[in-house]
VOPAGU-2260 file (C-alpha; in pm, 1 decimal, decimal comma):
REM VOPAGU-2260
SITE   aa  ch    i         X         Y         Z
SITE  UNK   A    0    -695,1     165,7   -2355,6
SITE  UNK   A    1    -862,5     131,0   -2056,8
SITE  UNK   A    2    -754,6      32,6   -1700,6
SITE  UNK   A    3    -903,8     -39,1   -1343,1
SITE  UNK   A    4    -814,4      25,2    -980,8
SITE  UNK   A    5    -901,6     123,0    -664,4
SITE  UNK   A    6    -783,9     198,7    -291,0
SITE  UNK   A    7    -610,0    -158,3    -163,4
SITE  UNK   A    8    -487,3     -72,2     144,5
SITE  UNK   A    9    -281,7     127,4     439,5
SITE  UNK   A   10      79,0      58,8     489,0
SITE  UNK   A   11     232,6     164,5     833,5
SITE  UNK   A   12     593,9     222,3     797,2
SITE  UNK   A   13     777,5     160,8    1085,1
SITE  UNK   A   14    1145,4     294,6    1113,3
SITE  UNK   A   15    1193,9      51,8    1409,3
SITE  UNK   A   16    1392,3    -260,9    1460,5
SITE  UNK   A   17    1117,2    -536,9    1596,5
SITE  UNK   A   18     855,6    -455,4    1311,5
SITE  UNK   A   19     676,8    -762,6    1534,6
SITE  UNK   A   20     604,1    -568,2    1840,2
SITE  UNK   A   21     508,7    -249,2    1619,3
SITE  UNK   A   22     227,0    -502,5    1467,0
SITE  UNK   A   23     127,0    -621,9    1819,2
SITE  UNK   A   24      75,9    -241,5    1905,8
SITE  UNK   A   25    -122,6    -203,3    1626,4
SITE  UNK   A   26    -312,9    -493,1    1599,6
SITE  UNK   A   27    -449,5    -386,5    1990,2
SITE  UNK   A   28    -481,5     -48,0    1883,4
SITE  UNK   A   29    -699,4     -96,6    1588,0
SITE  UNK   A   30    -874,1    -417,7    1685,3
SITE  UNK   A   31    -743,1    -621,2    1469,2
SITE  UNK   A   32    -503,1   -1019,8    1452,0
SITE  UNK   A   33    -171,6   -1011,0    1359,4
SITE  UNK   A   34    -104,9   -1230,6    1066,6
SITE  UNK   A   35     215,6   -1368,1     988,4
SITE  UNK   A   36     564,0   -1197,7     963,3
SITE  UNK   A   37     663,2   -1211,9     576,5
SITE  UNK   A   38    1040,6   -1131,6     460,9
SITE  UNK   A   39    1056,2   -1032,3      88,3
SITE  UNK   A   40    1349,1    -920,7     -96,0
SITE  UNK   A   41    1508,6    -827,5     256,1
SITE  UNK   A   42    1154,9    -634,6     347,6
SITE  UNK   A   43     991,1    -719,7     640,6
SITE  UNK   A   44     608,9    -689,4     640,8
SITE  UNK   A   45     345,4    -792,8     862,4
SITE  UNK   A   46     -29,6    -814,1     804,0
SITE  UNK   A   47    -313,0    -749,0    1032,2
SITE  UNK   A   48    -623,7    -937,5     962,3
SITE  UNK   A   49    -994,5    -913,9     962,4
SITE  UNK   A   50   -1005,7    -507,3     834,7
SITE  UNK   A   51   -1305,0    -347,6     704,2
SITE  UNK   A   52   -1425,6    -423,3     379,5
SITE  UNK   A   53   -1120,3    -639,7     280,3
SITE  UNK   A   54    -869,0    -339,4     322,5
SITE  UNK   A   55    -519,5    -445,3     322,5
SITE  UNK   A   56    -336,2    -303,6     654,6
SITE  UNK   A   57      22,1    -412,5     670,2
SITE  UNK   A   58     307,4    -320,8     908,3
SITE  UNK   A   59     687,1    -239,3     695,1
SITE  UNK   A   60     988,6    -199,5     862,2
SITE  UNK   A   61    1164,6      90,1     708,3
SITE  UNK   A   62    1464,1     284,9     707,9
SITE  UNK   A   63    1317,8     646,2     644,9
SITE  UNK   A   64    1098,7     783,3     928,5
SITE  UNK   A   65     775,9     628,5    1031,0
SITE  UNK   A   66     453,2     770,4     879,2
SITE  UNK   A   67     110,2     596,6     713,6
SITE  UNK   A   68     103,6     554,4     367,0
SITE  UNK   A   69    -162,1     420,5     128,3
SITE  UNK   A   70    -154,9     164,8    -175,6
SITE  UNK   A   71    -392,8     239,2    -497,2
SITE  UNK   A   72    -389,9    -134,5    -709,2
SITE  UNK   A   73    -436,9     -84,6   -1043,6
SITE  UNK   A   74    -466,6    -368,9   -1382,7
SITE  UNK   A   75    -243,7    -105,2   -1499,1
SITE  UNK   A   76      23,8      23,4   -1292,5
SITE  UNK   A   77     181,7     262,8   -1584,9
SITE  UNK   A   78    -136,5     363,9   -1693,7
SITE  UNK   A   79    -254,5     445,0   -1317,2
SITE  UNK   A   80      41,1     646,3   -1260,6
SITE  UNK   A   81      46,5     866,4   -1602,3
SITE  UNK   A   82    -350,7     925,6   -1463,6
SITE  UNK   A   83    -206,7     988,1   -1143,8
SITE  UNK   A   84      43,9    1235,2   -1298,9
SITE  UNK   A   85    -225,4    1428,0   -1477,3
SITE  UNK   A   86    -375,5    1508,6   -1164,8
SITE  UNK   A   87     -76,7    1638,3   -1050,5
SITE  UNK   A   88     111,5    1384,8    -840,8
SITE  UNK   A   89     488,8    1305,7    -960,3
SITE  UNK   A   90     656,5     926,6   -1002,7
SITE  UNK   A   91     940,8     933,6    -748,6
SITE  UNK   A   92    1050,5     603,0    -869,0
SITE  UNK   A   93    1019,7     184,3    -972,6
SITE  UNK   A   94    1079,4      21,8    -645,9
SITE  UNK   A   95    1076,3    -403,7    -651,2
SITE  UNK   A   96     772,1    -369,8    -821,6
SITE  UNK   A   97     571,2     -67,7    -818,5
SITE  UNK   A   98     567,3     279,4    -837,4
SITE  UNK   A   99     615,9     540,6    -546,5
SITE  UNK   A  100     429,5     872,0    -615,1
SITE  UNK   A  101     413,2    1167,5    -392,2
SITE  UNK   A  102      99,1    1398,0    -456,9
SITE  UNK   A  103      82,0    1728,7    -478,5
SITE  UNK   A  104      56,2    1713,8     -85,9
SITE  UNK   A  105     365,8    1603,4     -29,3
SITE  UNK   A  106     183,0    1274,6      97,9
SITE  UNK   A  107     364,0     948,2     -68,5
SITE  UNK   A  108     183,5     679,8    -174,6
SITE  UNK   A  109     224,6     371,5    -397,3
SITE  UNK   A  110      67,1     238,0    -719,5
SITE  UNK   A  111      67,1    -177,8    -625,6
SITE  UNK   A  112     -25,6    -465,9    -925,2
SITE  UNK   A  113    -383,4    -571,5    -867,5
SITE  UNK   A  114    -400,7    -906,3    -778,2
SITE  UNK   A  115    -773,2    -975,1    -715,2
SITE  UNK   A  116   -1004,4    -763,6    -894,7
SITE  UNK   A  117   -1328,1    -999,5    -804,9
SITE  UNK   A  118   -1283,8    -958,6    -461,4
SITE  UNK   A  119   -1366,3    -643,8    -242,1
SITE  UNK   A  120   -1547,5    -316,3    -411,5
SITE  UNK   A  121   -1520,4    -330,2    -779,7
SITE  UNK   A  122   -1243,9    -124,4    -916,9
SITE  UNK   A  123   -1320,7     232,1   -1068,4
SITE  UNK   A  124   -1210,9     181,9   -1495,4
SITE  UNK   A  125   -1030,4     481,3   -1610,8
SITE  UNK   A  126   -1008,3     545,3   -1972,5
């Protein structure tokens, strides 16, 4: 069976405790708004609006050491990851809901439910 995705986004994780200011930062270093602070499941997340071609950039506060990672949205997300897998990259596990990968890079990265696949640059279909 077939599924779909594509690039959604960049997340920059922040190991910091005022994920706000971090977004300020980043919002003047990128020319971008800051949208609004968002607490999920005890994560904090903040967007930043008006990206390039409908990109999600987002601000996370995190307990593990700041870096940049990216999101990949997929119809599919087990079927994006055992692709994924084939390539080479490895599931380092189910968190809230989706799957953290790390490619062969070392470079971790996230496999996110697609939530608009009209919108933005159609999505690549895998078979």
């Amino acid at each position: 069976m077939s599924h779909r995705s594509r690039l959604a986004g960049f997340i920059i994780d922040c190991e910091t405790g005022d994920v706000r200011s971090a977004a300020t930062f980043w919002s003047q270093a990128l020319g971008l708004g800051v949208g609004e602070f968002e607490v999920e499941g005890g994560a904090e997340y903040v967007g930043l609006e008006n990206t390039p071609v409908g990109l999600s950039v987002a601000l996370q506060k995190v307990s593990h050491p700041s870096r940049v990672h990216l999101d990949i949205e997929a119809d599919d997300q087990d079927a994006e990851a055992a692709r994924l897998e084939a390539l080479g990259a490895r599931r380092i596990g189910w968190v809230k809901r989706w799957w953290v990968m790390e490619a062969p890079t070392g470079h971790r990265f996230c496999v996110v439910k697609m939530h608009h696949p009209d919108k933005g640059p159609p999505p690549t279909v895998w078979d």
